[in-house]
C-alpha positions in Angstrom: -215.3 28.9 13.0 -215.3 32.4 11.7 -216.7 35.2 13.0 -219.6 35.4 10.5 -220.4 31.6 11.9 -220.2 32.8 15.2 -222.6 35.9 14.9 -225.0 33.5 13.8 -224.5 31.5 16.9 -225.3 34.7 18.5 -228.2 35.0 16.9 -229.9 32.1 18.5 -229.5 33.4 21.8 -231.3 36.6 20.8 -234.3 34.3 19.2 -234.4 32.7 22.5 -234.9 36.2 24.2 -237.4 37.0 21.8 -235.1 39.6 20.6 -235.8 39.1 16.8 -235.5 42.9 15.2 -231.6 42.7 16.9 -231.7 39.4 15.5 -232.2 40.5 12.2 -230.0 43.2 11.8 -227.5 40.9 13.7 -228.0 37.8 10.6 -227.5 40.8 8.4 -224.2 41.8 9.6 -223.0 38.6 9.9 -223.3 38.2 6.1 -222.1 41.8 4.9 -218.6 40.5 6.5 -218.7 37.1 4.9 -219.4 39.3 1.5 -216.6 41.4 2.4 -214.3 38.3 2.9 -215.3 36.8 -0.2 -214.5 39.4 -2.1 -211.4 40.1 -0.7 -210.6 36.2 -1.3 -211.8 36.6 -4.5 -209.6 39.7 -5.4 -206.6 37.5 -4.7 -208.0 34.5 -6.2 -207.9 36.2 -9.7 -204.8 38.0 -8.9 -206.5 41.7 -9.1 -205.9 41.9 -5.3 -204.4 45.4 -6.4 -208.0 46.7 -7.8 -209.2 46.0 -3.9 -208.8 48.8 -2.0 -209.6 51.5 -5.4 -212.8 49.8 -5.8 -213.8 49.3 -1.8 -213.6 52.9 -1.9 -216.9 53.1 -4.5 -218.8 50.9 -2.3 -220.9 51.9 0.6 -221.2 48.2 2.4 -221.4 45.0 1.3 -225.0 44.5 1.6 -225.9 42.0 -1.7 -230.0 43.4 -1.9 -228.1 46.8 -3.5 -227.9 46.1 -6.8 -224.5 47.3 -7.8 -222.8 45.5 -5.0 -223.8 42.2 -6.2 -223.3 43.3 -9.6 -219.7 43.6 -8.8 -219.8 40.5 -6.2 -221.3 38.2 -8.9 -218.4 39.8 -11.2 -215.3 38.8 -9.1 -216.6 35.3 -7.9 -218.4 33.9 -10.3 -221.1 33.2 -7.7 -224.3 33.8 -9.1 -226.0 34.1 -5.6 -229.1 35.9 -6.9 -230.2 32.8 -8.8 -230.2 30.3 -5.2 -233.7 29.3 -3.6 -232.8 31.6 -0.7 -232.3 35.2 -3.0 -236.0 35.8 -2.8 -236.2 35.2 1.4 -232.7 37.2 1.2 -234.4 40.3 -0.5 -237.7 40.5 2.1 -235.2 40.4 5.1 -232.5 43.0 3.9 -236.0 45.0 3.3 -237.3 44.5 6.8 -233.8 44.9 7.9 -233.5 48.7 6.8 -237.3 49.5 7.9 -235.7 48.2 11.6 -232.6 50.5 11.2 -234.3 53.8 9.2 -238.2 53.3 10.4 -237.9 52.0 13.8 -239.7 48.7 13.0 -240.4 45.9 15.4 -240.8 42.1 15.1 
């Protein structure tokens, strides 16, 4: 299982508990380091794993909803993620996810 798979797991303890803003943010996380492994994957896939580390220093996470970071995901692996069922689900949670972390919102 890896760790990405086992944040989720987390995650339905804190549903349980009613804890769904940490929840949230938690799901979030979880998926900003599967991006980040995917990449990196990807990288080496297409033997560029040299360009890494010059272009992880232009990003500021590895959250898709910004748009140039799935620009440049969508780029490397081919994956055209913003065209799945989920994208639109995807977009009003990454939302709610930044009003919990900059507003202070609860759910």
């Amino acid at each position: 299982m890896t760790y990405p798979q086992r944040l989720v797991h987390v995650v339905n303890d804190l549903i349980a508990a009613n804890e769904f803003s940490i929840a949230v943010v938690l799901l979030h996380t979880a998926a900003e380091i599967a991006v980040e492994r995917r990449l990196s994957e990807a990288f080496t896939e297409r033997g560029i794993a040299d360009l890494e580390d010059p272009i992880g220093d232009f990003l500021n996470g590895f959250n898709l909803e910004n748009d140039r970071i799935r620009n440049l995901f969508v780029a490397v692996t081919g994956d055209q993620i913003h065209n799945q069922p989920f994208w639109p689900g995807f977009k009003e949670s990454a939302k709610r996810r930044n009003e919990i972390l900059h507003e202070g919102l609860t759910i």
